[in-house]
VEXPA-390553 format. One record per residue (C-alpha): residue in one letter; x, y, z; residue number from 1. Coordinates in steps of 0.1 Angstrom, whole numbers. Last residue first. Layout:
VEXPA-390553
SITE resn     x     y     z resi
SITE    a     X     Y     Z  NUM
...
//
This chain:
VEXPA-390553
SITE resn     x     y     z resi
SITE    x   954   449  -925  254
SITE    x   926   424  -914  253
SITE    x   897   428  -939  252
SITE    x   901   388  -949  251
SITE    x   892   387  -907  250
SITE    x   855   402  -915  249
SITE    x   850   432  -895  248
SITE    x   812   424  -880  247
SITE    x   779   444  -886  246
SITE    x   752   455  -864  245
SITE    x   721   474  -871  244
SITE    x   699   484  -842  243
SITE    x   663   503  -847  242
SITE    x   645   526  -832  241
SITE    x   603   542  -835  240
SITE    x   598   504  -852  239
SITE    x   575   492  -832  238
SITE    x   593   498  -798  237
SITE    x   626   485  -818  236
SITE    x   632   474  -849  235
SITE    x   658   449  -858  234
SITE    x   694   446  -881  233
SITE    x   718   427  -894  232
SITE    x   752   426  -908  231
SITE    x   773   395  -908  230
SITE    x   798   407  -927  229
SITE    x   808   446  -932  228
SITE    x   824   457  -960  227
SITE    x   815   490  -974  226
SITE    x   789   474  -991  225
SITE    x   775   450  -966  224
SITE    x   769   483  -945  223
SITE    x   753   502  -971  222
SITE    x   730   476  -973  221
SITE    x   720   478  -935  220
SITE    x   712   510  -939  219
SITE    x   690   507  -972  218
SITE    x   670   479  -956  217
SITE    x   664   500  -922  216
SITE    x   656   531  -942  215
SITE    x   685   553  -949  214
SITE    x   684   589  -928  213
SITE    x   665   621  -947  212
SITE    x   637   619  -927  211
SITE    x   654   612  -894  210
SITE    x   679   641  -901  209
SITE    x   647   660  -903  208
SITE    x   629   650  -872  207
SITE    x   662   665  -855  206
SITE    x   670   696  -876  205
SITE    x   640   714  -862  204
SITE    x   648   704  -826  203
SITE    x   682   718  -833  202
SITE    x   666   751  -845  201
SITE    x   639   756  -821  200
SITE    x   674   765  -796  199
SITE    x   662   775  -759  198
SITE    x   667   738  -749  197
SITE    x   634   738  -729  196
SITE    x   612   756  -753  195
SITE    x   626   741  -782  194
SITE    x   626   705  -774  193
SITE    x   590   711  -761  192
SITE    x   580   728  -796  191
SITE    x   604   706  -816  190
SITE    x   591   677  -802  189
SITE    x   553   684  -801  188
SITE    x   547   694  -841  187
SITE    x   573   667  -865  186
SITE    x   578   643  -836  185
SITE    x   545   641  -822  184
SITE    x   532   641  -854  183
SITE    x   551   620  -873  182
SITE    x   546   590  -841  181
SITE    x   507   598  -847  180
SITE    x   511   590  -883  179
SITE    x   536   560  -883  178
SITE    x   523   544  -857  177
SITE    x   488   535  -874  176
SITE    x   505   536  -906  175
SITE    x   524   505  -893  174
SITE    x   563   512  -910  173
SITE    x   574   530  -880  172
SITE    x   604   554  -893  171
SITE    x   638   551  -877  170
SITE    x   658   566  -846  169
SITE    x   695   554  -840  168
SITE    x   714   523  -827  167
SITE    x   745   511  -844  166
SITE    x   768   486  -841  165
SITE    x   802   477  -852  164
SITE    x   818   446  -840  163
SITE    x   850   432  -837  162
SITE    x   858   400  -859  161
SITE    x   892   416  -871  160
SITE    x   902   447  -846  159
SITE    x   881   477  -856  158
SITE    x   899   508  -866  157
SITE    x   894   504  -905  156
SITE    x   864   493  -907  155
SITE    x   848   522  -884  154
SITE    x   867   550  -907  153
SITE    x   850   527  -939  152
SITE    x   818   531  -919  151
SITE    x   819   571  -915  150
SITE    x   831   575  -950  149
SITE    x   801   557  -964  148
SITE    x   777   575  -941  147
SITE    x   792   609  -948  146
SITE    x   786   640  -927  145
SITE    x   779   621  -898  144
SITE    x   744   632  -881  143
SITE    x   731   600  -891  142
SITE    x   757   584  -871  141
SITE    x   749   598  -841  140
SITE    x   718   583  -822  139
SITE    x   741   557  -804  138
SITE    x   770   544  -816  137
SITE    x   790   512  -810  136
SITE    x   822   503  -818  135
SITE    x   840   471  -807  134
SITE    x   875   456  -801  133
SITE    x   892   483  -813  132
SITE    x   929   485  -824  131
SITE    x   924   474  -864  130
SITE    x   943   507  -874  129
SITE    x   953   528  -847  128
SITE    x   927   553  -829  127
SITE    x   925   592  -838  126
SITE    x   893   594  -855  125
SITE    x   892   609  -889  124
SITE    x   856   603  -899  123
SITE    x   838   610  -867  122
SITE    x   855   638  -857  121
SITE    x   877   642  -831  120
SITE    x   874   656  -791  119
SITE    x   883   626  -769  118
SITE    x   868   612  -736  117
SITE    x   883   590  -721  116
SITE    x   858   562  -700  115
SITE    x   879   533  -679  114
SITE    x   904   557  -659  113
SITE    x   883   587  -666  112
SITE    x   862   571  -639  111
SITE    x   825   574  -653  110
SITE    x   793   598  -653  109
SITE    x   816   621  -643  108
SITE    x   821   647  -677  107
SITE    x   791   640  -694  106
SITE    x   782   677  -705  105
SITE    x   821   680  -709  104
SITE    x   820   659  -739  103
SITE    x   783   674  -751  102
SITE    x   807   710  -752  101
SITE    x   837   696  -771  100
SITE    x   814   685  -804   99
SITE    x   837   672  -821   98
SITE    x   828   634  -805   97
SITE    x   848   604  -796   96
SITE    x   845   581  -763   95
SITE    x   872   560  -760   94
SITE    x   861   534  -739   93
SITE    x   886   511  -718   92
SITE    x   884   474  -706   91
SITE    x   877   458  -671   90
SITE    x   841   451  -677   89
SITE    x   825   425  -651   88
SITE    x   794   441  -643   87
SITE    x   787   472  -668   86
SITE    x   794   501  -656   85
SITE    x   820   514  -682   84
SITE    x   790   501  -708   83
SITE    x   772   523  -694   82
SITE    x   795   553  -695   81
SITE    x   805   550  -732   80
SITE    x   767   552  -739   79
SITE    x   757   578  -716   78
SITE    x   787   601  -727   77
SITE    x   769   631  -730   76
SITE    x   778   627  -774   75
SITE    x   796   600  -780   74
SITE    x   792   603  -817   73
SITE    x   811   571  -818   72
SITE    x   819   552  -780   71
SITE    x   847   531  -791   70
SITE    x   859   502  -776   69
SITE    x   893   485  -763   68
SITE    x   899   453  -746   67
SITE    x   895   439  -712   66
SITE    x   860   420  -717   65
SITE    x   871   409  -749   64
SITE    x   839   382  -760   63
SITE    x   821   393  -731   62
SITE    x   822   428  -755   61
SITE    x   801   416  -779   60
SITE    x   784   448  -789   59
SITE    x   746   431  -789   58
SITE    x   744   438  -753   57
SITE    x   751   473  -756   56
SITE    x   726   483  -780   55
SITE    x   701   468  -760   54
SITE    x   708   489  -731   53
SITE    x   709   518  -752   52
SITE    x   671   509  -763   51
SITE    x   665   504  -728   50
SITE    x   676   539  -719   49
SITE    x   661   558  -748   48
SITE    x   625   545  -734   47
SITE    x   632   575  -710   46
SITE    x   597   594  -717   45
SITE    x   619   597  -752   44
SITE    x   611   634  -749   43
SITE    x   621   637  -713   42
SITE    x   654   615  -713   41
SITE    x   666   635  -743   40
SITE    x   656   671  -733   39
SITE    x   674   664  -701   38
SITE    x   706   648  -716   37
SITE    x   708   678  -741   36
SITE    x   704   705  -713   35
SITE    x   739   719  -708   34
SITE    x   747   704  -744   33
SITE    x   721   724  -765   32
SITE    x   746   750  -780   31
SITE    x   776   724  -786   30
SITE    x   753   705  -803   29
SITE    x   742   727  -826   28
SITE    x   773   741  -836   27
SITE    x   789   705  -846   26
SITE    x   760   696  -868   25
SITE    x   760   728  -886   24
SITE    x   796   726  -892   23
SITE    x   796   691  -906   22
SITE    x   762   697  -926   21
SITE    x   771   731  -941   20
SITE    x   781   711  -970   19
SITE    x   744   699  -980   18
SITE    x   735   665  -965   17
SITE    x   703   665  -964   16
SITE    x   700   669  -929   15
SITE    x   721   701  -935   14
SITE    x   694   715  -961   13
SITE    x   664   707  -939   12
SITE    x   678   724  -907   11
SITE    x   688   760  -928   10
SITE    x   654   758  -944    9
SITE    x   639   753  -914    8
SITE    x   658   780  -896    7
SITE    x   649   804  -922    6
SITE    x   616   798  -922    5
SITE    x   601   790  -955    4
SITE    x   578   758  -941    3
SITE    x   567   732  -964    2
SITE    x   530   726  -960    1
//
């Protein structure tokens, strides 16, 4: 059954990308930031850790180890951080979200030397034109108020033959999966997430964004379209994640 509450209604209509998205999006996060990392690592039963790990791997950034790379929707930080860590990288991470609160969540996770965080939005991002050397962005981009937008704002920034890659949630194909991962997400998340976070609403919006975010195929075509080359994609813990990556072609130089 479709619930009439008003904070279901208001969820539903921003994951589908009514106007109120942008705001709604930004609010949210700023209210469950002090506990966002918490909620995150508990709901996930920390699986979200290995599936940043292999987001990171597939970013390339051997390649260019003392280049520049963006940290989208950076959210806590965790992302931007860990690849800070990693053995042998002597580059920088800007790590870009509007959501000032989830910035200062993750403030320390990494020498502000290496990690900097900066408050902009996702589609008007305050880097140079082909500057980056990678972009990578972890359960984010479907909260971006327009996909297309969002990638031709990627496109633009990366450095030619830099990649772009994203990691979010997705929908299990095996029914099996499918209809016991619905439920946990759909009844237990947003009850836990709720309780803990002190905001149902966000953990309302969350299964919802999901919902409403291109299948792997779709995603992945998008990408071609707005002019990335060599996109691909694969599932993750049987299809609960998945990771798309796509390359700035060098005729896009410019």
């Amino acid at each position: 059954m479709t619930s009439t509450h008003p904070e279901a209604r208001e969820a539903r209509a921003a994951a589908a990308g009514a106007p109120v998205k942008r705001s709604y999006v930004q609010r949210i996060f700023s209210e469950i930031a002090p506990r966002y990392d918490l909620l995150n690592h508990l709901l996930s039963v920390g699986i979200d850790k290995a599936w940043r790990r292999a987001a990171i791997a597939r970013l390339g950034w051997e390649r260019h180890p003392t280049g520049w790379y963006l940290d989208l929707c950076a959210g806590t930080l965790d992302v931007g951080a860990a690849l800070a860590r990693r053995r042998g990288f002597k580059g920088h991470v800007v790590a870009a979200d509007f959501a000032e609160p989830m910035l200062r969540a993750g403030a320390g996770k990494a020498s502000r030397d290496v990690l900097a965080p900066v408050v902009a939005d996702a589609l008007a991002l305050p880097v140079a034109t082909d500057s980056c050397d990678g972009a990578i962005v972890a359960f984010g981009f479907r909260n971006v108020a327009d996909l297309d937008a969002g990638f031709a704002e990627v496109l633009r920034l990366l450095a030619p033959g830099a990649r772009f890659v994203i990691l979010d949630l997705s929908t299990p194909r095996s029914v099996v999966v499918r209809t016991l991962y619905q439920l946990y997400f759909h009844h237990v998340l947003p009850l836990i997430g709720g309780i803990v976070s002190g905001h149902r609403t966000a953990y309302r919006y969350l299964p919802e964004s999901v919902a409403n975010f291109p299948e792997t195929g779709a995603l992945a075509a998008r990408m071609s379209a707005a002019g990335f080359v060599n996109v691909e994609y694969r599932t993750l813990s049987f299809g609960i994640a998945a990771m798309h990556v796509g390359e700035k072609g060098t005729a896009t130089a410019g």
